[in-house]
C-alpha positions in Angstrom: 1.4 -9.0 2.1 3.3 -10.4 5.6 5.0 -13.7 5.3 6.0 -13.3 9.0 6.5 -17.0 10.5 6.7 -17.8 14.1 10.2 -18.6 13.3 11.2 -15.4 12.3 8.8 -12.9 14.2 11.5 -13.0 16.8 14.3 -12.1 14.9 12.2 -9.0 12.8 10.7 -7.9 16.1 14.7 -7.1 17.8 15.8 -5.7 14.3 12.7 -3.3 14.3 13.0 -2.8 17.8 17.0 -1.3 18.0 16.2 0.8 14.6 13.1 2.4 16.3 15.7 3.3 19.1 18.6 5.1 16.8 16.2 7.1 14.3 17.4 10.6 12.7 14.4 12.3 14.8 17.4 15.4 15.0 17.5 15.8 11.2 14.3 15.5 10.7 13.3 18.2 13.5 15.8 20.6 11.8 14.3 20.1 8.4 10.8 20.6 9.8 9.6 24.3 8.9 8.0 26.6 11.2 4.5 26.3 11.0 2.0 27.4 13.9 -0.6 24.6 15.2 -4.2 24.8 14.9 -6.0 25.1 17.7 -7.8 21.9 19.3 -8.9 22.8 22.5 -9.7 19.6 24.2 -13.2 18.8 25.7 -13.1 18.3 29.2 -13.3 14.5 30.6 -12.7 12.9 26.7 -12.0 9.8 25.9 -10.9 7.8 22.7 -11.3 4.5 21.6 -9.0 3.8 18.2 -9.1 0.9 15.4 -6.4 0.0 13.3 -5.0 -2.5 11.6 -3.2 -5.3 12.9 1.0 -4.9 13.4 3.5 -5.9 10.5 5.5 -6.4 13.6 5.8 -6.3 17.3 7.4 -3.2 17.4 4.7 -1.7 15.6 2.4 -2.3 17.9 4.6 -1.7 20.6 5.8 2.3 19.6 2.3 3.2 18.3 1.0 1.9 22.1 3.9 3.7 24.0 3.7 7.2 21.5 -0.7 6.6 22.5 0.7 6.6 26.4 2.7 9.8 25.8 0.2 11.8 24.8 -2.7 10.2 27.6 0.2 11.6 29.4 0.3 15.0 28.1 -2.9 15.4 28.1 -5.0 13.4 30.2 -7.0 12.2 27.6 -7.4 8.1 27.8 -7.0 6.2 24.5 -7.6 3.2 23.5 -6.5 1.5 20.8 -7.8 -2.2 19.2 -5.9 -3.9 16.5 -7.9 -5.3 14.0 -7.3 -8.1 11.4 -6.7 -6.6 7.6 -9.9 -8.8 6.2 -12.2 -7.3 9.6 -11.1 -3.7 9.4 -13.0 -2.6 6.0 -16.4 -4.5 7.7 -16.0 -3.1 11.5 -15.5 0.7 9.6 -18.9 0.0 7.1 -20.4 -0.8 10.9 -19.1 2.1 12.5 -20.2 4.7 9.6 -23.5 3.1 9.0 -24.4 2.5 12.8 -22.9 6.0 14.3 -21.4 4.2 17.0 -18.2 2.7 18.4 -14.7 4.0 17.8 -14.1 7.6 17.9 -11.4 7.2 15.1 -10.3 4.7 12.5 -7.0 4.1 11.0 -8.2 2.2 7.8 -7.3 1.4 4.2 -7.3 4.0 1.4 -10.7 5.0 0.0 -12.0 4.3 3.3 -12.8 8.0 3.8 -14.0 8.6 0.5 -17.3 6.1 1.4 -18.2 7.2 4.2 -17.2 11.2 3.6 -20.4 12.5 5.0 -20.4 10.5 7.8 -16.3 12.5 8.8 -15.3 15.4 10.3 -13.0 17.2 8.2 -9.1 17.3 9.3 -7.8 20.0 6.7 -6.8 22.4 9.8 -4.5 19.6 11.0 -3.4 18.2 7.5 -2.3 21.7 6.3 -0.8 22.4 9.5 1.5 19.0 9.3 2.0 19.6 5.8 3.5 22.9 6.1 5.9 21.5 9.1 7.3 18.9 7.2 7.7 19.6 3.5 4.7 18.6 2.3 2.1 15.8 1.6 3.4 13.5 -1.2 1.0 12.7 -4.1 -0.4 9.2 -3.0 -1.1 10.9 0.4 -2.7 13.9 -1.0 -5.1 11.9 -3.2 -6.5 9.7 -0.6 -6.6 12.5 1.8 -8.6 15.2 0.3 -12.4 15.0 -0.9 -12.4 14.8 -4.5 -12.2 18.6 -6.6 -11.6 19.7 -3.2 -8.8 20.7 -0.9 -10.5 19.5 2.1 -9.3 16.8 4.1 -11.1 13.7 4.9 -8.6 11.6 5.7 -4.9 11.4 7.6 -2.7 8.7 6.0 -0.7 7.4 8.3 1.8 5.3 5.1 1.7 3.3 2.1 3.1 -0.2 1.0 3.9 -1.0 -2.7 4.8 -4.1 -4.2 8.3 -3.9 -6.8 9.8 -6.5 -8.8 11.4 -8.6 -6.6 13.9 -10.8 -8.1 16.8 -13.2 -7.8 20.1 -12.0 -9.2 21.8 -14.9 -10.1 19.1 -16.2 -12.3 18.8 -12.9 -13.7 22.0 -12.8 -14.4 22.4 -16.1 -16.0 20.3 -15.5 -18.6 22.3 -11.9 -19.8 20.5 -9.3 -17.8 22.3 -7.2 -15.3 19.1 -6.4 -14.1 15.6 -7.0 -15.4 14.6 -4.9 -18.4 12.8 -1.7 -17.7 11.2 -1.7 -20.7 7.6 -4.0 -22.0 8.9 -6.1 -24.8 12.5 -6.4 -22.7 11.1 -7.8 -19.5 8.6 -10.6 -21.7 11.7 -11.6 -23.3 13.7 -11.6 -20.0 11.0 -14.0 -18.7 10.8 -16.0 -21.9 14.7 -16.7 -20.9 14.0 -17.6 -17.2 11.4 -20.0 -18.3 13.4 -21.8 -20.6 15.9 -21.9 -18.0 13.7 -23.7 -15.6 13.8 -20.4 -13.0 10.2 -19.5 -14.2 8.6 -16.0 -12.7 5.4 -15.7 -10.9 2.7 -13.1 -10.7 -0.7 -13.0 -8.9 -4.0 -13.8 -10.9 -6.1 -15.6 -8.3 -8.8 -13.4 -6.0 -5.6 -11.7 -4.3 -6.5 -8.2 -1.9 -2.9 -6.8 -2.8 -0.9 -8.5 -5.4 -3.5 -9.6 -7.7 -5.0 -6.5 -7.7 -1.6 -5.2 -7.9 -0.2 -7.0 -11.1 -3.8 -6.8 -12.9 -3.7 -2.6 -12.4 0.4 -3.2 -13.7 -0.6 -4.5 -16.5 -3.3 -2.0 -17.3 -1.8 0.4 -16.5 1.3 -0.1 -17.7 0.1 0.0 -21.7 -1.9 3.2 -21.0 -5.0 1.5 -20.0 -7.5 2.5 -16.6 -10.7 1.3 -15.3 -11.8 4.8 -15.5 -11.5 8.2 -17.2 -10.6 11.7 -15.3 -14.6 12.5 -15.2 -15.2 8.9 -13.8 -16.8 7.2 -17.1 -15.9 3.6 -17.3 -13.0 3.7 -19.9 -11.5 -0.3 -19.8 -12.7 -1.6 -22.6 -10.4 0.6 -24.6 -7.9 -0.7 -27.7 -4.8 0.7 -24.2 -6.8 -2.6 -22.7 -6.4 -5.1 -25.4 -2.9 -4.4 -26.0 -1.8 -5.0 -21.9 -4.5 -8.5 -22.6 -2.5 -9.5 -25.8 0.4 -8.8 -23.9 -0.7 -11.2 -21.4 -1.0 -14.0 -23.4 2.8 -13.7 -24.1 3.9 -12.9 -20.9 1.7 -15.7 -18.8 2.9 -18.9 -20.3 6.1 -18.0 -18.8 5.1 -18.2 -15.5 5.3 -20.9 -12.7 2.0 -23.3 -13.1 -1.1 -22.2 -10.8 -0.8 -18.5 -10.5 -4.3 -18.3 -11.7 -5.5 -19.8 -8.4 -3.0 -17.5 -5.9 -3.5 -16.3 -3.3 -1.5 -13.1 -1.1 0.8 -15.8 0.5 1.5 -18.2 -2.4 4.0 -16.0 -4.3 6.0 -15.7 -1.1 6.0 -19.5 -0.7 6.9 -20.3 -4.0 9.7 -17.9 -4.3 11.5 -19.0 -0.9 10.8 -22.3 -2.1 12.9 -21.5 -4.7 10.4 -22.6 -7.4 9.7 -18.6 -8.5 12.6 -16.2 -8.9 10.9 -13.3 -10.6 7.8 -11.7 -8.7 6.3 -8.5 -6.9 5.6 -8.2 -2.9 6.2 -5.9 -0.2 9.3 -5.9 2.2 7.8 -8.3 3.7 9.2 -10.9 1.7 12.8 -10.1 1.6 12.4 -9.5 5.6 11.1 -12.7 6.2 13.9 -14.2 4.0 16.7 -12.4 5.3 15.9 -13.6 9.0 14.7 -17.0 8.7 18.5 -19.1 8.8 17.1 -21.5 6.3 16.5 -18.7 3.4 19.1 -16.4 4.5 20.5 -17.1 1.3 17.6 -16.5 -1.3 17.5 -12.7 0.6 21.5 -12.1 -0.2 20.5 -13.0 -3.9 17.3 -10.8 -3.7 17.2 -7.6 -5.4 14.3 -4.8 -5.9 13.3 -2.6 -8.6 10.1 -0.7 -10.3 8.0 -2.8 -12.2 8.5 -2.1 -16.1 6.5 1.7 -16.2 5.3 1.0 -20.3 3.1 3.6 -21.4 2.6 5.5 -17.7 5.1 7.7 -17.7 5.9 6.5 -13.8 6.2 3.7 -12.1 2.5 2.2 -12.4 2.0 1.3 -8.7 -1.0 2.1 -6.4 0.3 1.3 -2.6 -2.1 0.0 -0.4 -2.7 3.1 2.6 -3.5 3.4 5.9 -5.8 6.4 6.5 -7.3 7.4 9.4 -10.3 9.3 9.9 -12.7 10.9 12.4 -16.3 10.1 12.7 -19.2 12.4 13.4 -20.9 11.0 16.2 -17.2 11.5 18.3 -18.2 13.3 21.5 -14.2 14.5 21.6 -13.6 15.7 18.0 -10.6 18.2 19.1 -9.3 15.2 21.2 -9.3 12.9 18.3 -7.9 15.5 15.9 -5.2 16.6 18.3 -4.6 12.5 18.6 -3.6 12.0 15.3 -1.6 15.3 14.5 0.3 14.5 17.8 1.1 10.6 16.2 2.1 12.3 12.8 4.7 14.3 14.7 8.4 13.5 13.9 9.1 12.5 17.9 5.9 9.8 17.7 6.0 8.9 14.1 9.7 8.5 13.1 10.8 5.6 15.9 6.9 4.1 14.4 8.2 4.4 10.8 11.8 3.3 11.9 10.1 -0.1 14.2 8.2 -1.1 11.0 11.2 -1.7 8.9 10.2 0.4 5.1 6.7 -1.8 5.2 4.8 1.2 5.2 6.5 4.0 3.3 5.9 7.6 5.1 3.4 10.3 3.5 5.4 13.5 5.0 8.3 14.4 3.0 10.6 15.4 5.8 10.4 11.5 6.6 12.8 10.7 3.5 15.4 11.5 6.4 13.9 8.4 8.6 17.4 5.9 9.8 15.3 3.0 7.9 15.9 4.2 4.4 19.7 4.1 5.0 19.7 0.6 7.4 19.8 -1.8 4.4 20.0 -0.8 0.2 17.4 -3.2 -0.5 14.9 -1.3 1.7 15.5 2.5 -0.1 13.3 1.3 -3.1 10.3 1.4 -0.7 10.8 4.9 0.5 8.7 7.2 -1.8 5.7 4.9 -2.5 3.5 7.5 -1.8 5.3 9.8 -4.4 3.2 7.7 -7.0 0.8 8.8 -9.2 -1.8 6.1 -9.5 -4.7 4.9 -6.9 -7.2 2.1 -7.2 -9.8 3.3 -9.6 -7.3 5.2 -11.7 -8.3 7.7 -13.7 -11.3 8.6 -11.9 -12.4 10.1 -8.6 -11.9 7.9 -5.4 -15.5 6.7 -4.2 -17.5 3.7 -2.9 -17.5 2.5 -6.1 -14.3 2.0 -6.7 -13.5 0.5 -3.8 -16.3 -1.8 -4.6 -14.5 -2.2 -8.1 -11.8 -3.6 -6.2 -12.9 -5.7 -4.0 -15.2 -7.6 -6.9 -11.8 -8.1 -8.8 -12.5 -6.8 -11.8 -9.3 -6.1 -13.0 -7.8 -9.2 -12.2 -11.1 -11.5 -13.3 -10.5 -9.8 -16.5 -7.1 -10.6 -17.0 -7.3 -14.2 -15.1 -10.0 -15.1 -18.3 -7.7 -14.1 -21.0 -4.6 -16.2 -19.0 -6.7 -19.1 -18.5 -7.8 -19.2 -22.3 -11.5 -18.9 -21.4 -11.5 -15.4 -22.8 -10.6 -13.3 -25.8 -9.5 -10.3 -25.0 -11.9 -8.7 -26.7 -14.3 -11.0 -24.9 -12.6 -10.2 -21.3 -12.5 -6.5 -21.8 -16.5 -5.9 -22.6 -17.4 -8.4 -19.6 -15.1 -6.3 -17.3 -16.8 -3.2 -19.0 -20.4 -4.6 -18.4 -19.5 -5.1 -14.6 -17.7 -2.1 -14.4 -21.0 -0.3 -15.6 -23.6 -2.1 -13.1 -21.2 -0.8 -10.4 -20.5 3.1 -11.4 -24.1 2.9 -12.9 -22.2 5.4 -16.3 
């Protein structure tokens, strides 16, 4: 999550700006294979109106307007586009759906298409089209795009943000590790060490959109657990479960005080406050470090890695997505369709991915070539998020119900109780199973 202060914004927004400018667009045109374009024969006097969510950074906002001109430009075709705040954008797309009304297309979070699938066009003409041209969808991008047991696109991401391990080295280092163990029963003890040491870590188990839901699906995840199973039966209350809950009640003591209570933002305060030095966030946290003078510092001692992988056989991280779709009642579908493939081109979307500094990881594999994967080593760890193999709701098919799942915190509620002491795990893992079942109703 951003930790962009008015005393940096400045500083992120000139970096962004001159790496959008010098991008590898070249290299990734030659890599690009021949592929022929579908054809989207424009209606005659269209119009767009686009929502999205709000920039990570100026320059953001600024390349995705200027790339939007280009192809009003091209093509006469007017668009407008409204950033949105990330807590209104989920609401403003139920309205949308559920109304028939209002923007044309939406660029919003994951499962977004997957509620609302009857109420989309389908994109697969431009999605296979894009894929072909530039090596392929990667697997994040492929899930959320395509209906469920079905090759047929709902959905465009646009990019994906995941949340590593971020850690200080010389506290790391101080207590024997060159680096933190990549291994369960390694990283407990590595924390055991910090904690002893007074350089405590830090982890999300408050009501948190992105890193509580985050850690909670780690820890799950991470010791073969999931909400689901592959046919979508509610599968958490499982002896996988118990083990990441008893694991918990290891690992949590070592943490700073209060994590049961934080929030998005309160990891990134704590850490640059130097009172965390182990934790998981976005770039945005080492960006925000490195150019704010007063924490300069703490980001020369950061350092990035995967979260411990257990039991998953991969690094057990579901990146949160932007997707964009295309709604039904859109008198311009062609325009709207030839909009977004015309974004997701390397000329448009490589100075975008470039401007927004590694916070959102492309979903194109030809975009591994992008000048921001090479502009700083502490950046490269971000490029293949959406090589991952895990989503929200994991095992089970994307729907409204797991995006519901999510946004009640089940996950994390579960694990919070057994932290706090006022649950068992055994206790935790039938209450999250009882919920679980009032919302898939199996």
């Amino acid at each position: 999550m951003n930790i962009i202060t008015r005393r940096n914004a400045l500083a992120l927004g000139a970096s962004a700006a001159a790496l959008a400018a010098t991008g590898a667009q070249a290299q990734i045109l030659t890599q690009a294979g021949a592929a022929t374009a579908p054809r989207l024969p424009i209606e005659s006097g269209a119009t767009l109106r686009m929502l999205r969510p709000v920039k990570f950074v100026q320059p953001d906002e600024d390349v995705f307007r200027a790339a939007a001109a280009r192809f009003s430009q091209q093509t006469g075709v007017q668009v407008r586009i409204d950033f949105v705040g990330w807590e209104d954008i989920n609401q403003q797309t139920a309205v949308t759906a559920n109304t028939g009304a209002g923007p044309d297309l939406i660029i919003g979070f994951g499962d977004a298409p997957h509620i609302y699938a009857e109420k989309l066009i389908e994109l697969t003409d431009v999605a296979e089209y894009l894929g072909r041209k530039y090596g392929g969808w990667m697997n994040v991008a492929q899930k959320y795009g395509k209906k469920h047991g079905t090759n047929n696109w709902i959905g465009l991401p646009f990019g994906g943000t995941a949340g590593p391990l971020v850690w200080r080295k010389s506290a790391v280092n101080a207590v024997g590790y060159q680096a933190p163990p990549s291994d369960l029963p390694g990283f407990l003890e590595m924390c055991k060490k910090l904690k002893a040491a007074g350089k405590p870590s830090g982890f999300a188990l408050g009501n948190a959109v992105g890193d509580g839901n985050g850690f909670a699906n780690w820890l799950v995840w991470s010791h073969g657990g999931s909400l689901l199973d592959e046919e979508g039966k509610v599968a958490i209350n499982s002896p996988q479960t118990l083990n990441s809950l008893n694991y918990l009640k290891e690992l949590y003591p070592t943490f700073i005080p209060g994590t049961i209570a934080w929030g998005d933002i309160s990891n990134n305060r704590a850490y640059a406050a130097n009172e965390c030095w182990v934790t998981s966030n976005g770039v945005s946290l080492y960006f925000g470090l490195k150019n704010d003078p007063a924490t300069a510092a703490i980001a020369a001692d950061t350092e990035h890695s995967e979260m411990p992988h257990g039991l998953a056989g991969g690094w057990p991280s579901a990146p949160l997505t932007l997707n964009a779709m295309v709604f039904k009642h859109s008198r311009y579908p062609n325009a709207a369709k030839a909009f977004l493939q015309f974004m997701l081109e390397a000329e448009q979307y490589e100075p975008w991915l470039n401007a927004n500094l590694g916070y959102w990881a492309h979903p194109l594999n030809a975009y591994k070539a992008s000048a921001v994967w090479t502009s700083d080593p502490k950046v490269a760890i971000f490029r293949d998020s959406m090589n991952n193999k895990f989503w929200n709701g994991y095992k089970g098919p994307i729907s409204e119900a797991s995006g519901q799942a999510n946004a009640e915190y089940v996950m994390v509620q579960m694990c919070a109780a057994v932290a706090s002491g006022q649950s068992t795990p055994q206790e935790a893992a039938r209450e999250a199973e009882r919920r679980a079942r009032r919302i898939f109703r199996r």
